[in-house]
N, C-alpha and C positions, 0 to 999 in steps of 0.2 A: 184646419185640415192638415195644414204643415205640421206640425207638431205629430197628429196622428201617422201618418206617412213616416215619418224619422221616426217613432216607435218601433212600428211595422219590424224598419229596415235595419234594429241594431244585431250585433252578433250576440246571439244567444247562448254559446258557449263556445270552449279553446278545447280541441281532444289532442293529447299525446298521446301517440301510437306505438308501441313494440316492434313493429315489422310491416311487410307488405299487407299481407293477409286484414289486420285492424286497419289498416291505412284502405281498403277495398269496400269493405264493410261501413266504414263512416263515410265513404265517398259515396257509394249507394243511400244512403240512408239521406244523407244533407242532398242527392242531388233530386230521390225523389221525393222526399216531404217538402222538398222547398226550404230548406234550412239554411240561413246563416249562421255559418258553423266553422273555423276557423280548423285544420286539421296541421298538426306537427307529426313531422318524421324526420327519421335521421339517414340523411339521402336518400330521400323519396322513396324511405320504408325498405330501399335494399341493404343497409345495416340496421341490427336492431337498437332498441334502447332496451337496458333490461332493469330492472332494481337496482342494481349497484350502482349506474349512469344516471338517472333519473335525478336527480338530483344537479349535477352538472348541469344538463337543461335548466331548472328553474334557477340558475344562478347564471345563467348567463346574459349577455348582453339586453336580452329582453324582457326576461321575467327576472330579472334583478331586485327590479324595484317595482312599486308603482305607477312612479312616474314613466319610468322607461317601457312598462306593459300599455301604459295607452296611449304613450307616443307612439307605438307600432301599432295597435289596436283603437286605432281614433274612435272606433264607432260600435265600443263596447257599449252598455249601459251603466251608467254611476248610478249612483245615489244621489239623494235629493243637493245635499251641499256639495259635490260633485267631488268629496274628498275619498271618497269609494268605491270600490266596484257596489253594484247594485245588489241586494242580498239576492236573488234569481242566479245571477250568474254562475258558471260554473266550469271548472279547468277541471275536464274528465282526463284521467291517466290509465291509459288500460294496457296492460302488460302481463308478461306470462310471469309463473311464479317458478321456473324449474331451474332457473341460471343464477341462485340466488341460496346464500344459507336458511336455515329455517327463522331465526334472527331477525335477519333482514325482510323476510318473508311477511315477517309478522310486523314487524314496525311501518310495514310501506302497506298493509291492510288494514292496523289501527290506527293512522297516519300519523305514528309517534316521528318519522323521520322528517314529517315538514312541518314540526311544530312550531319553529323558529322562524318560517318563512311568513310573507310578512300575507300573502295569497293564501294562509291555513284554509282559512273557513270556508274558501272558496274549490278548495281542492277532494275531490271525488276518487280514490284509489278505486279501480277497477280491477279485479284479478280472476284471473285463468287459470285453475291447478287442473295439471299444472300446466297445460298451456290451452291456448284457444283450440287446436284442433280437438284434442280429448274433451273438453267441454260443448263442442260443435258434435262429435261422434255421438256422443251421451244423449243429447238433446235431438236425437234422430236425422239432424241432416244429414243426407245421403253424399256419398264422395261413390265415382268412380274412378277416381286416378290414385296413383299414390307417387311416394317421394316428392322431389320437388314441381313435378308436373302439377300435385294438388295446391300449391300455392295461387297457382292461375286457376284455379277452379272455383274458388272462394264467391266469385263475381256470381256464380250461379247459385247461389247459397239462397235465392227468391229462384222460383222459375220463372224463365221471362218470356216461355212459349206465350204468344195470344190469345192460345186457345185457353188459356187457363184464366178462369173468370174475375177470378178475386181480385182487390186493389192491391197497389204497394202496400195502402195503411196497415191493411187486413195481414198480408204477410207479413207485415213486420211486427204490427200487436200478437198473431200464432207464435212466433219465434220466442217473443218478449213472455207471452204466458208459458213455453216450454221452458225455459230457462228459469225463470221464477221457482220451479219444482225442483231445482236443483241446486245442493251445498257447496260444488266447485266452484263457482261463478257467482259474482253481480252484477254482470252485463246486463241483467233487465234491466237495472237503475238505469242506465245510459240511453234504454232503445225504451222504456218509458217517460222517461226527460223529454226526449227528441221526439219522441209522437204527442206530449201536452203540449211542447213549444211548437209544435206545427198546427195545431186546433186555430 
């Protein structure tokens, strides 16, 4: 039963975040499916990370190496000889693509830019063209605010009146299938990962 229990309990993926906004949207997601879910930002999502920084992140003190990712991350899942990350696992990087040549655009989408890292296989580029709100407008969530007001409006991006019947899961599967119909975006990848690893 031990054994099962420490299954349960390991962190099922690492997400790097662009901004507030992605750092709000993964927080909602891991706190209602119940997700062990590890979320990076670059001061708590009030600077952004963009394409051109993203890289800096994975070379630093933590995601250096291997060994230094799950000396910080004890309660990843390996692999059977425990000399791996577990092929499930997955470091989601989701970022806008507007701050960025088209170059680079395209190397951090076909992830020729982390070819060298030693976490490739494990790395999930997520992109926004060009950035999450225009992919968010597209896909019909509704915004009343604008400017930076709508930064803090993000959190409402599910409605959380009671009267409204539906689950989390259910809103966040709607969301996942409107995004799916759409060539800006591979945020479904992310918000379909995180609703199997919640099953």
């Amino acid at each position: 039963i031990e054994v099962t229990m420490q299954q349960l309990n390991y962190t099922k993926a690492i997400v790097i975040v662009h901004g507030k906004s992605e750092k709000q949207i993964c927080q909602y997601i891991k706190s209602k499916l119940r997700l062990k879910m590890e979320i990076v930002s670059n001061n708590n999502g009030e600077s952004s990370i963009q394409i051109t920084s993203v890289k800096q992140i994975l070379n630093n003190m933590v995601f250096k190496s291997y060994n230094s990712f799950i000396k910080e991350y004890e309660d990843v899942k390996l692999s059977n000889n425990n000399k791996s990350l577990d092929e499930d696992f997955k470091i989601f990087i989701i970022l806008d693509t507007d701050d960025c040549t088209e170059k680079q655009k395209s190397a951090f989408i076909n992830k020729e830019m982390f070819k060298s890292h030693w976490a490739y296989d494990h790395i999930v580029p997520i992109y926004d063209i060009p950035n999450l709100e225009a992919v968010l407008t597209k896909a019909n969530v509704p915004f009343t605010k604008t400017g930076d007001k709508r930064k803090k409006e993000y959190v409402k991006l599910f409605p959380t009146d009671p009267k409204y019947e539906k689950s989390d899961e259910i809103q966040i599967q709607e969301l996942c299938d409107d995004l799916k119909k759409q060539t800006n975006t591979n945020l479904n990848e992310f918000l379909d990962f995180c609703l199997k690893a919640a099953e």
